[in-house]
RONUZA-804001 format. One record per residue (C-alpha): residue in one letter; x, y, z. Coordinates in Angstrom, 1 decimal, always signed. Each point is the difference from the previous one (the first is absolute). Layout:
<'A', <X, Y, Z>>,
...
//
This chain:
<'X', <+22.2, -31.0, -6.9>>,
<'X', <+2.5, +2.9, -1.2>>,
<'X', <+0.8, +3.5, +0.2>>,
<'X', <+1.4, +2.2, -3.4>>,
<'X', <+1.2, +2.9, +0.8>>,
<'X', <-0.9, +2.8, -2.7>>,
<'X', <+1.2, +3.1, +1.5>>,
<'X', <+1.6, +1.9, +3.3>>,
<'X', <+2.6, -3.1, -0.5>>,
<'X', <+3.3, +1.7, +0.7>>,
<'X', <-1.6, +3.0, -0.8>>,
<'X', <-2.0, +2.3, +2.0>>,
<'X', <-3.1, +0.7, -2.0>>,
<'X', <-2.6, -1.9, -1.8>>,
<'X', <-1.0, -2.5, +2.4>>,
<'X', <-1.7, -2.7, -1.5>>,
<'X', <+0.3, -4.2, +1.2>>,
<'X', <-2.2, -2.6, -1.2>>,
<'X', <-0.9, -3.1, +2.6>>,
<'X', <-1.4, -2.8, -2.4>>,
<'X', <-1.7, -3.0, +1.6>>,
<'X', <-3.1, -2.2, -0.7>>,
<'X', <+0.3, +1.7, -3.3>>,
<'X', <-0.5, +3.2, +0.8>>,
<'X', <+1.8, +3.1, -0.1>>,
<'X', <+0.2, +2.5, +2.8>>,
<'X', <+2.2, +3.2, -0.6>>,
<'X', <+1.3, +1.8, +3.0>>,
<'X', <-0.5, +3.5, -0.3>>,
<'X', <+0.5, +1.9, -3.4>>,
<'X', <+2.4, +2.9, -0.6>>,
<'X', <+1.2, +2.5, -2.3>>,
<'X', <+3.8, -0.1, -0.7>>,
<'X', <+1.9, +3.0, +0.6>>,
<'X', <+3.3, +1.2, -1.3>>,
<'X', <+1.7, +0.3, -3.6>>,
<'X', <-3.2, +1.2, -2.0>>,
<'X', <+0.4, -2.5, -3.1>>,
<'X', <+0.8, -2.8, +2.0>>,
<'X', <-2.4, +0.4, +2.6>>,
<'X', <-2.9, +0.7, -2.7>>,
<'X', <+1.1, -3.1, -1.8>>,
<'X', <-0.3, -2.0, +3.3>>,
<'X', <-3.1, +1.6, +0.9>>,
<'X', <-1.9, -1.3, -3.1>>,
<'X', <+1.8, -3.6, -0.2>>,
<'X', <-1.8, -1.7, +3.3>>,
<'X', <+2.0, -3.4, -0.6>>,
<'X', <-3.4, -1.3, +0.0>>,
<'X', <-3.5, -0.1, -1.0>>,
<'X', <-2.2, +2.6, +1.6>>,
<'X', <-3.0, -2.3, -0.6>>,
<'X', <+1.6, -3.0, +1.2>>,
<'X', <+0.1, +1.8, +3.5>>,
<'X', <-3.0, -1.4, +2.7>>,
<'X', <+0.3, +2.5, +2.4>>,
<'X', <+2.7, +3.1, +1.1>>,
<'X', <+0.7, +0.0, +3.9>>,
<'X', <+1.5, +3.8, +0.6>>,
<'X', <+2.9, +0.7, +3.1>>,
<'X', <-1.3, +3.4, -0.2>>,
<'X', <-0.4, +3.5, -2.1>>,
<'X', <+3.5, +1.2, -1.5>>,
<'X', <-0.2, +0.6, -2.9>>,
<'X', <+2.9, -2.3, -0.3>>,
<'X', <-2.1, -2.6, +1.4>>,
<'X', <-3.5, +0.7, -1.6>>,
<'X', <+0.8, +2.7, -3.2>>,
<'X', <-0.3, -3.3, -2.6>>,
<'X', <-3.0, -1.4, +0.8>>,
<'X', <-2.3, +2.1, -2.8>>,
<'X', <+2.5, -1.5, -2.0>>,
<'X', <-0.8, -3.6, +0.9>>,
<'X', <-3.6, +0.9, -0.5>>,
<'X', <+0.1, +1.6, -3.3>>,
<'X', <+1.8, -2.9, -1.3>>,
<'X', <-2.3, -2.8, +1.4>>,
<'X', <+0.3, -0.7, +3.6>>,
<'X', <-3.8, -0.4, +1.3>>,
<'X', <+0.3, -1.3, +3.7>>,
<'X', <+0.2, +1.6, +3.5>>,
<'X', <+2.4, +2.4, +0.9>>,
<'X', <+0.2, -0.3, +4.0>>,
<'X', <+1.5, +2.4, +2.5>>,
<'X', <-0.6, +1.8, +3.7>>,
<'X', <-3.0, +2.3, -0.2>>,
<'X', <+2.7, +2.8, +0.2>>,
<'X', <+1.9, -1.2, -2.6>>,
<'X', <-3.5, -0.1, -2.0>>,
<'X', <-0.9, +3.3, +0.8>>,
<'X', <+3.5, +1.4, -1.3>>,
<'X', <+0.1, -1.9, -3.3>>,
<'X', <-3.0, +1.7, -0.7>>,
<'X', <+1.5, +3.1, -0.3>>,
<'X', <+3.5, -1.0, -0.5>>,
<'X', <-0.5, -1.5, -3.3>>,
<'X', <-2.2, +2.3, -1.4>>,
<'X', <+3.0, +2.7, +0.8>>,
<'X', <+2.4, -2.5, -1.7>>,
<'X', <-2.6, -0.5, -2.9>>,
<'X', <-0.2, +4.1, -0.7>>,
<'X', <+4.0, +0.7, +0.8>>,
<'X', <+0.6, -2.8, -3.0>>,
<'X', <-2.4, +1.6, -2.2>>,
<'X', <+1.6, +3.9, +1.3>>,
<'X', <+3.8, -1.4, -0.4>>,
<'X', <-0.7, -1.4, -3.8>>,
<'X', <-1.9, +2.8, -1.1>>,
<'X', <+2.9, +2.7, +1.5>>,
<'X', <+2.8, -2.2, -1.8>>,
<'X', <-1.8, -0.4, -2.8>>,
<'X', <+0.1, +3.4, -0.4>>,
<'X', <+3.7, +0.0, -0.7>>,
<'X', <-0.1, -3.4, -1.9>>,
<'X', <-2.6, +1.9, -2.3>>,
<'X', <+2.1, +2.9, -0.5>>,
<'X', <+3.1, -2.5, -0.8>>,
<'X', <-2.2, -2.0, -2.3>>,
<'X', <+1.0, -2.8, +1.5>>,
<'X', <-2.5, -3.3, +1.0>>,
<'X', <-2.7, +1.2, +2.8>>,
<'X', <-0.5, -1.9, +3.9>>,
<'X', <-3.4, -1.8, +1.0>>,
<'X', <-0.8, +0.1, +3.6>>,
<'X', <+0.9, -3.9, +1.4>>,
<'X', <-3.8, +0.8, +1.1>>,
<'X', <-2.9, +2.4, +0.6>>,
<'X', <-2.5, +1.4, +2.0>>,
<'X', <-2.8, -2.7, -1.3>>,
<'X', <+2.8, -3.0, +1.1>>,
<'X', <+0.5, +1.6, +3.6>>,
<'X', <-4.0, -0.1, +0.5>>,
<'X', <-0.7, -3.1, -1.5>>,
<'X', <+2.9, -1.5, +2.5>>,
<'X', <-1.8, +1.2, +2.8>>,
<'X', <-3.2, -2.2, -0.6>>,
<'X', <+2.2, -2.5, +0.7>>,
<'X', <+1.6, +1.0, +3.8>>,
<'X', <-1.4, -1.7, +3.1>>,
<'X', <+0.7, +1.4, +3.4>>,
<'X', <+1.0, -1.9, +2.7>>,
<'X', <+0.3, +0.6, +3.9>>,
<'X', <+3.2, -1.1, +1.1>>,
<'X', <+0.7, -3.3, +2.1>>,
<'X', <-3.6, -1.6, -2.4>>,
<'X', <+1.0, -3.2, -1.6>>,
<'X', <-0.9, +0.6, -3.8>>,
<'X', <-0.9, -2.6, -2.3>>,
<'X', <+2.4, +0.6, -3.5>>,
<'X', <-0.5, -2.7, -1.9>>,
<'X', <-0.4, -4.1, +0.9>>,
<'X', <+2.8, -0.5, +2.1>>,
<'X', <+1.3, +3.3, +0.8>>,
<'X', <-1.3, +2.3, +2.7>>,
<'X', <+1.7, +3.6, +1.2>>,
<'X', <+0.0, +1.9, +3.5>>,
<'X', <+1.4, +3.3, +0.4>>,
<'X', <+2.1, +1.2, +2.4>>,
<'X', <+1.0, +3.8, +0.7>>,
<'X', <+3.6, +0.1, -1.9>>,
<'X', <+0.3, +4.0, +1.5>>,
<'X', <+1.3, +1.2, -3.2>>,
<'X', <-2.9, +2.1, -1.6>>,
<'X', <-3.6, +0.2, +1.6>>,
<'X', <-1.5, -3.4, -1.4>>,
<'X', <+3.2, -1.3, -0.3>>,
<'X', <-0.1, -4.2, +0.8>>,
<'X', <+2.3, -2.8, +0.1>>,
<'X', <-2.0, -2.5, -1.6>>,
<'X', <-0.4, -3.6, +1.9>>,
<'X', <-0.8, -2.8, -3.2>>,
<'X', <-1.5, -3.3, +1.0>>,
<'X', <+0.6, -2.1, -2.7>>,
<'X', <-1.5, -3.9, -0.7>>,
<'X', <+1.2, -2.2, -2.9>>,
<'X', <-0.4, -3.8, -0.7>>,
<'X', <-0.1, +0.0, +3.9>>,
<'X', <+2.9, +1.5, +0.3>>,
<'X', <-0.4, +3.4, +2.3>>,
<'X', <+2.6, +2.9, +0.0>>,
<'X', <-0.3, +3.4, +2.0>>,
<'X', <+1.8, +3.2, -2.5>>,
<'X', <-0.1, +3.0, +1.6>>,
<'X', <+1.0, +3.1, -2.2>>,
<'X', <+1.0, +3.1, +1.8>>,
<'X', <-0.4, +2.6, -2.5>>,
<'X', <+2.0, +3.2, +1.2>>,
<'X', <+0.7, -0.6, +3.5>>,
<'X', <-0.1, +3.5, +2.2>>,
<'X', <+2.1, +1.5, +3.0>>,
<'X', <-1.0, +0.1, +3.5>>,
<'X', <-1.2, +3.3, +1.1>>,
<'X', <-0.6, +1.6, -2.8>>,
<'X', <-2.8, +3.0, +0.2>>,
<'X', <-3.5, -1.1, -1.1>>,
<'X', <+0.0, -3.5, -0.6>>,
<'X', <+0.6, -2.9, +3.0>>,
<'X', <+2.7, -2.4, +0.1>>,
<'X', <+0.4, -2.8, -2.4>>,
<'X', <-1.6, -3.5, +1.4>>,
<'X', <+1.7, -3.1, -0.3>>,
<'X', <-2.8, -3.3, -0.5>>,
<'X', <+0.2, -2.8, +2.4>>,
<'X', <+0.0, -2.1, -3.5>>,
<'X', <+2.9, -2.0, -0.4>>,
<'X', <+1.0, +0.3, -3.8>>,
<'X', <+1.4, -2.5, -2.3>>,
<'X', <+1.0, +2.4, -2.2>>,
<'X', <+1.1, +3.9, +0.3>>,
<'X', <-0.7, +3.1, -2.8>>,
<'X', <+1.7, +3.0, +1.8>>,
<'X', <+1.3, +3.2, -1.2>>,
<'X', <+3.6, +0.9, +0.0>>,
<'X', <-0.2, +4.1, -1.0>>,
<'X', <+2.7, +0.6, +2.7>>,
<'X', <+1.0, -3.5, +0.2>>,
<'X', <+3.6, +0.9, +0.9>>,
<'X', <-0.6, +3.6, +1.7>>,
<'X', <-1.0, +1.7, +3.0>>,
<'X', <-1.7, +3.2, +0.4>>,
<'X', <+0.8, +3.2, +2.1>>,
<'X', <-2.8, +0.0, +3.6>>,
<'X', <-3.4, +1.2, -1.0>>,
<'X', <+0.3, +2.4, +2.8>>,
<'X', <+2.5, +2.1, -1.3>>,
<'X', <-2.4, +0.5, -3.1>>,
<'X', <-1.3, +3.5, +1.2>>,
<'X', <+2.8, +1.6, +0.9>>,
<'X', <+1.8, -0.8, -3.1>>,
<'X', <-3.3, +1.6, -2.1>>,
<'X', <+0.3, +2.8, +2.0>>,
<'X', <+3.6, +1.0, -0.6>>,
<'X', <-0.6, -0.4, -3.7>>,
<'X', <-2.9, +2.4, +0.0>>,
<'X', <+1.9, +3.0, +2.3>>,
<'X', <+2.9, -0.7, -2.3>>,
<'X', <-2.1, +0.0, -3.4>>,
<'X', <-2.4, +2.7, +1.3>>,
<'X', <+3.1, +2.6, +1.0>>,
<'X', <+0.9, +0.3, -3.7>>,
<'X', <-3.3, +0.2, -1.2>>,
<'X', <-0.1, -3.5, -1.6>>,
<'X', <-2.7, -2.7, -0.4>>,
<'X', <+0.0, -3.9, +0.6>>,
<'X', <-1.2, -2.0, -2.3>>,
<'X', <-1.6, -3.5, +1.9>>,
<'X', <-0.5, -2.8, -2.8>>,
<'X', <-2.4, -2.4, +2.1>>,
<'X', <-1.6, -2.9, -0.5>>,
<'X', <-4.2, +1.8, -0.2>>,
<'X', <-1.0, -3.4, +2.5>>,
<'X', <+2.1, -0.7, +3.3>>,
<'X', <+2.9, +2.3, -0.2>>,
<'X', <-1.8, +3.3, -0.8>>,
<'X', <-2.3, -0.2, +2.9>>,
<'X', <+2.8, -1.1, +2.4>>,
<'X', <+1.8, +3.1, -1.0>>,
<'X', <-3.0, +2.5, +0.3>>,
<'X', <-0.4, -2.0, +3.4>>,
<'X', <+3.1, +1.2, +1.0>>,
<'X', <+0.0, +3.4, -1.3>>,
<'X', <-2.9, +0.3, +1.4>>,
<'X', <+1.0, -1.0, +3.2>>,
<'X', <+3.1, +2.5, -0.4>>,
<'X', <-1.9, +3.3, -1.2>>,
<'X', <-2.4, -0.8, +3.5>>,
<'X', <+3.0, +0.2, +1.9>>,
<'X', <+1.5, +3.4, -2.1>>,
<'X', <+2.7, -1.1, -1.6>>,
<'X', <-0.6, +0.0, -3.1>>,
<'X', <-2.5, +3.1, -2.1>>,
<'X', <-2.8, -2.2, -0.6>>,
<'X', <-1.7, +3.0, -3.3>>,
<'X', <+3.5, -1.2, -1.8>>,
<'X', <-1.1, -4.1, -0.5>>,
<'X', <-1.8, -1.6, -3.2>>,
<'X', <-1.2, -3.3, -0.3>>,
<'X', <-0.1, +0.5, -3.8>>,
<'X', <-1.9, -3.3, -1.3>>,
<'X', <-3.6, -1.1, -0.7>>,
<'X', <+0.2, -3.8, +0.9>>,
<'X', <+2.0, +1.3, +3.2>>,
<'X', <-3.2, +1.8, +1.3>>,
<'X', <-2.3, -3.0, -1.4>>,
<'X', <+2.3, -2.6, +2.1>>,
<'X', <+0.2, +2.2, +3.1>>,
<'X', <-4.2, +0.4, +0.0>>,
<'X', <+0.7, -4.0, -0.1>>,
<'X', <+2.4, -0.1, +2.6>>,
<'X', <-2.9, +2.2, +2.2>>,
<'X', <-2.6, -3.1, -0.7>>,
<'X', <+2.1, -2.7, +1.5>>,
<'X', <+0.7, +0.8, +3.5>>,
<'X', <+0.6, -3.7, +0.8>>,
<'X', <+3.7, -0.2, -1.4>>,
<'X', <+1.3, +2.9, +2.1>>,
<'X', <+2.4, -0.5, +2.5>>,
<'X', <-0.8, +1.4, +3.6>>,
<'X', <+1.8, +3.6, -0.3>>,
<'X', <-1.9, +0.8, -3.0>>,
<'X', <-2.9, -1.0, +1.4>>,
<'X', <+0.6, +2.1, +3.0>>,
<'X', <+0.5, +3.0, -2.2>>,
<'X', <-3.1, -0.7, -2.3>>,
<'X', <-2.1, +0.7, +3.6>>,
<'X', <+2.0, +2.9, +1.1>>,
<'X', <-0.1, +2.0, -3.4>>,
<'X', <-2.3, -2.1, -2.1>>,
<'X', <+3.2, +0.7, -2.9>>,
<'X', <+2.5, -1.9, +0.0>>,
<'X', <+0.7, +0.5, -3.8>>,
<'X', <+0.5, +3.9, +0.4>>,
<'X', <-3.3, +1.1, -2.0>>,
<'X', <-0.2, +3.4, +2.0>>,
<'X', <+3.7, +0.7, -0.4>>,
<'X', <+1.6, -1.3, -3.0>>,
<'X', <-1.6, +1.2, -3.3>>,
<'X', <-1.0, -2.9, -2.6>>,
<'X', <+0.1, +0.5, -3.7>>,
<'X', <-2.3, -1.9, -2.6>>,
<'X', <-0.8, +2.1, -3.0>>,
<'X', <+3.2, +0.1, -2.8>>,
<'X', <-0.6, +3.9, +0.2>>,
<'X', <+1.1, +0.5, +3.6>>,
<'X', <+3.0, -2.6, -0.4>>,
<'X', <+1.1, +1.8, -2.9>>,
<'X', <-0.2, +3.2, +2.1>>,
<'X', <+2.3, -1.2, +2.6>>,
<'X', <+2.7, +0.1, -2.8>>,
<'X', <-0.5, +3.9, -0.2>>,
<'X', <-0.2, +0.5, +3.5>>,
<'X', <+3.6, +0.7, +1.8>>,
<'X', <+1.5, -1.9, +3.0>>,
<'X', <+0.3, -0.7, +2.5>>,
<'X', <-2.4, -2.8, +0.0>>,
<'X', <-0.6, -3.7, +0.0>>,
<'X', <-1.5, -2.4, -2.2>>,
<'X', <-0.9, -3.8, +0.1>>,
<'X', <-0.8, -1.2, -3.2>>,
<'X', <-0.3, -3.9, -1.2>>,
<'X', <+1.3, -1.7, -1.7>>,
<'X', <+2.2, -1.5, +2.5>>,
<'X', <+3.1, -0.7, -2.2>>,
<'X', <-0.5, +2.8, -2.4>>,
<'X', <-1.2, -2.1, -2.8>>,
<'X', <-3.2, +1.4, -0.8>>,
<'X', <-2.9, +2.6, +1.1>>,
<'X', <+0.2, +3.2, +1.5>>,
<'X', <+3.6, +0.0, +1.5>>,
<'X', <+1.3, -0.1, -3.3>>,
<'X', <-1.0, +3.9, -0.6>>,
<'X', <+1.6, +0.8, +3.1>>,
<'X', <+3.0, -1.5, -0.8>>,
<'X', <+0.2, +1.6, -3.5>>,
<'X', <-0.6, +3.4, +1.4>>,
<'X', <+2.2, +0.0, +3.2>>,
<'X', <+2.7, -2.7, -0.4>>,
<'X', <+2.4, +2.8, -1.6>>,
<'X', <-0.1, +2.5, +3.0>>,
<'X', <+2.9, -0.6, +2.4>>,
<'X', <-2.8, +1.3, +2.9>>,
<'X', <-2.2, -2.5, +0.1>>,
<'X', <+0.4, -3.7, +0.7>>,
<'X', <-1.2, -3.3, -0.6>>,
<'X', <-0.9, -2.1, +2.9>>,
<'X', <-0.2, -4.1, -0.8>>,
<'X', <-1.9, -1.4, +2.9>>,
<'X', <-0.8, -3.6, -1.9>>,
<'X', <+1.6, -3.3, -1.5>>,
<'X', <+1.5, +1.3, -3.6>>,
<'X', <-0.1, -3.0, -2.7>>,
<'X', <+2.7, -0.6, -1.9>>,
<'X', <+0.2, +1.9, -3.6>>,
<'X', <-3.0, +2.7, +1.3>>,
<'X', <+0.4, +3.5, -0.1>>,
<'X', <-0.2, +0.2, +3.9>>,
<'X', <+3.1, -2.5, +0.6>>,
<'X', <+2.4, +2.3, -2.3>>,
<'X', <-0.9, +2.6, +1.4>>,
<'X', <+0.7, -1.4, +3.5>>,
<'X', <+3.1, -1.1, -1.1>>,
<'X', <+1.0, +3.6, -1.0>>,
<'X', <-0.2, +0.0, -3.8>>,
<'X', <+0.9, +3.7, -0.8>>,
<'X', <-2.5, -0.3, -3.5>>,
<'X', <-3.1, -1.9, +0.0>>,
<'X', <-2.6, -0.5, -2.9>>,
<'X', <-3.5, +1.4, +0.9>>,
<'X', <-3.1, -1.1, -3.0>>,
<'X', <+3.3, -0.2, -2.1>>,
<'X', <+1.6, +3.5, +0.5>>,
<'X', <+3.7, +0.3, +1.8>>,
<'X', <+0.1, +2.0, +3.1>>,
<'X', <+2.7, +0.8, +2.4>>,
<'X', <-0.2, -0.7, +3.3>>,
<'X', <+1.5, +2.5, +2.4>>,
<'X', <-3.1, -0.3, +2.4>>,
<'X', <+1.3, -1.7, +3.6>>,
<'X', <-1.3, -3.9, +0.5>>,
<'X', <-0.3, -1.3, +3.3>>,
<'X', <-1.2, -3.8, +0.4>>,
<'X', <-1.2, -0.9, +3.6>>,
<'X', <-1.0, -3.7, +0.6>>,
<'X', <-1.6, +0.3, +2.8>>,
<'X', <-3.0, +0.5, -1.8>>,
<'X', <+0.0, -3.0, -1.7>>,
<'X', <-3.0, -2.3, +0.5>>,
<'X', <+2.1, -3.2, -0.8>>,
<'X', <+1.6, -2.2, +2.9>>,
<'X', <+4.0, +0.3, -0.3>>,
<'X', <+1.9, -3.2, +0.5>>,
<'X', <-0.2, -0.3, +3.6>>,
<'X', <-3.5, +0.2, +0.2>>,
<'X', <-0.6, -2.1, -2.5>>,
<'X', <+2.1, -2.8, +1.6>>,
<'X', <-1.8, +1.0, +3.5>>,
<'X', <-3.5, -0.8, -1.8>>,
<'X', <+1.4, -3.2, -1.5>>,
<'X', <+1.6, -1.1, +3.4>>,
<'X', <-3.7, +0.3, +1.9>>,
<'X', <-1.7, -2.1, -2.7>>,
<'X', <-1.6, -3.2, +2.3>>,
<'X', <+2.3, -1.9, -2.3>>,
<'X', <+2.8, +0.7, -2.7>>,
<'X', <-1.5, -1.4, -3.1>>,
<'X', <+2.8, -2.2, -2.2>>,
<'X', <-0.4, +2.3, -3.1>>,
<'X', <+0.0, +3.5, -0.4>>,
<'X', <+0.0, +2.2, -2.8>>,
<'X', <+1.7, +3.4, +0.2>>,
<'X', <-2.3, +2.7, -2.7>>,
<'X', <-0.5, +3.5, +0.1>>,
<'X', <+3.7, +0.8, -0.4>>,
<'X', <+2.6, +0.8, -2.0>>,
<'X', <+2.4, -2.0, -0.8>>,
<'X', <+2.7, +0.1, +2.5>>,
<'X', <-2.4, +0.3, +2.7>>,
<'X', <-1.9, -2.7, -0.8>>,
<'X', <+2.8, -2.1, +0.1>>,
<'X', <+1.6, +1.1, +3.2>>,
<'X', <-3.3, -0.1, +1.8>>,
<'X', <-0.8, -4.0, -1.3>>,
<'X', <+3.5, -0.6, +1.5>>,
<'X', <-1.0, +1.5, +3.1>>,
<'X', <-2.8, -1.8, +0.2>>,
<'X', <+1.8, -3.4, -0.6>>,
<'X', <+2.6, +1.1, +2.9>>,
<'X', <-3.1, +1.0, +2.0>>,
<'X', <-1.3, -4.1, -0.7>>,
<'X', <-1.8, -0.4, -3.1>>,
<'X', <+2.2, -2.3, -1.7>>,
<'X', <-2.2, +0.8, -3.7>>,
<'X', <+0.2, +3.5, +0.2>>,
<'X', <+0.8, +1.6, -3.8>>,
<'X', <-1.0, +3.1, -2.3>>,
<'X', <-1.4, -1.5, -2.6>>,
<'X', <+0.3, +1.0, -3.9>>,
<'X', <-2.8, +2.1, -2.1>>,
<'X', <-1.8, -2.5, -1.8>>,
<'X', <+1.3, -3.0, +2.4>>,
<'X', <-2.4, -3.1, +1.3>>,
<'X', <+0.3, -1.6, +3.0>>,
<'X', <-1.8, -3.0, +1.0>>,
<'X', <-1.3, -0.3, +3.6>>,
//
């Protein structure tokens, strides 16, 4: 019985760990890297294992981060079930078609240039085909339903409030007689966040611990303060005739902030004819967000039966066709757009950036986790000239980061979730993180009683 760990090890992105018992392999979820292009291309296509040797794919949730590399375990063998919450389901299915058709957009846009340069042309890490065949594969699964995996291995989800679907995973495993409980949290959410409910703690008691470290060694500014902080931007933004550009995640973060816009244009305080939700999958995940009523949280639900729009339909104008986001380039502030992706690495946002990142009016507001090496983290970190599809721009437009729309438990919550577990489990393994925070947070953990508490190594095995 062992765990590899094949991505999101002291990183952020790519989350990929196999479980191997009773000779067969179970990989917990099954994400893209993010970051430096070449090197995350290069770990994108080198799995560190054999697709085809892969029984079965047990998903956390969505992200793209979490879910974006699973038509490329199909296309190169894997056969089995790919499991997840009927949410999670229902977002893959548009999710990784998006992904599929922003590959094939990306390569064919660079490839422009590389043509022109005569130098050696891209292929997409996968297509549209991939994405669909993938989703023959997906099962949906209510949450708290014990699922059979394989012989010796069955899953329950739990709500992990982090994106609607979002579970920590509870894995009963049997070997030789010997029975271990793992329980994997995915991304972990915060308490009272719009939309989604809290994250649940099982009454398992673990053996062993997979938990995610993103802000393993940091602590975020009150939700609450959230709107009033938006707000300020905007008047300031707005009184020079600016625009903000809102690189969000399509799934999770995008309809939390049209939530809260929403809520704030109802109450007049901001012009509600001045906001864009400029992305296609956005509008295909928020019709998906409308279906499952289920994961909501009590005040959303409590607005769904007072307006019957929570999301902002009737006052917040949403933008499919390539023709109308190209439009909003011509058209002059002020005004504000959320586009994916979330940390500027591909899609829609990128055209935004291009156009307006030069104009001292306008801003860029970072409302997410920014990996390492992505466009999104140096331009959150100030860089004053940033590379957009390989031209150098200058950038004089104002960046604000605010945290407190982060979707990711900070350190104290994270230890508050591990300190209700029924029982600390001897091992834990701190993912999801960089480096540094991966680290502190394991060390916190071991302080906080689990004496096996480590970040383990890309690539590393561990036997349970």
């Amino acid at each position: 019985m062992y765990i590899e760990f094949h991505g999101a090890a002291r990183n952020v992105t790519g989350s990929r760990h196999l479980l191997g018992l009773n000779g067969h392999r179970i990989l917990l979820d099954c994400g893209l890297f993010q970051g430096r292009r070449e090197e995350s291309d290069r770990l994108n296509r080198e799995f560190g294992f054999d697709p085809s040797s892969i029984d079965a794919v047990v998903m956390s949730h969505a992200h793209i981060d979490h879910s974006g590399a699973l038509p490329a375990l199909v296309k190169h063998g894997f056969r089995g079930a790919i499991h997840g919450t009927l949410a999670t389901a229902d977002l893959m299915s548009v999710m990784l078609r998006d992904s599929a058709m922003i590959q094939e957009k990306d390569v064919e846009f660079v490839n422009k240039r590389l043509g022109r340069n005569h130098e050696p042309l891209r292929e997409p890490l996968y297509v549209m085909e991939d994405a669909d065949r993938t989703m023959e594969h997906v099962h949906g699964h209510p949450y708290y339903e014990p699922i059979p995996v394989v012989p010796g291995v069955t899953a329950t989800y739990y709500d992990a409030g982090h994106l609607l679907g979002s579970a920590v995973v509870v894995l009963q495993l049997s070997e030789s007689g010997a029975k271990k409980t793992l329980i994997f949290t995915g991304d972990l959410g915060r308490k009272n966040v719009p939309i989604l409910r809290d994250p649940e703690v099982p009454a398992d008691v673990p053996d062993a611990l997979i938990i995610e470290s993103t802000y393993g060694d940091r602590e975020h500014a009150p939700i609450e303060q959230v709107e009033n902080h938006l707000v300020e931007l905007v008047q300031r933004v707005f009184a020079r005739k600016g625009k903000i550009i809102i690189p969000a995640f399509a799934v999770g973060r995008t309809q939390e902030l049209v939530y809260t816009v929403a809520r704030l244009i109802r109450a007049g305080r901001i012009p509600g004819s001045a906001v864009y939700v400029d992305s296609p999958l956005a509008v295909d995940v928020t019709e998906v967000f409308r279906r499952h009523p289920e994961a909501y949280d009590a005040e959303i639900r409590k607005i769904l039966e007072e307006t019957g729009d929570p999301f902002g339909f009737r006052l917040i104008q949403y933008v499919r066709s390539v023709e109308e986001s190209k439009a909003l380039n011509d058209l002059s502030g002020p005004y504000i757009v959320i586009s994916a992706s979330g940390m500027m690495e591909q899609g829609r946002v990128l055209h935004h950036l291009r156009n307006n990142i030069e104009d001292p009016r306008n801003a860029i507001l970072v409302v997410g986790y920014q990996a390492a090496n992505t466009l999104g983290r140096r331009i959150a970190d100030g860089a004053t000239e940033v590379r957009i599809f390989g031209e150098t721009f200058e950038r004089r437009a104002e960046v604000v980061v605010m945290h407190e729309f982060s979707a990711h438990a900070d350190r104290v919550e994270l230890l508050q979730w591990v300190n209700r577990l029924k029982q600390k489990p001897t091992r834990a393994f701190a993912v999801h993180g960089e480096e540094s925070q991966s680290l502190a947070f394991a060390a916190y953990m071991r302080e906080a009683g689990i004496p096996q508490a480590e970040a383990p190594r890309l690539g590393e095995r561990v036997e349970l």
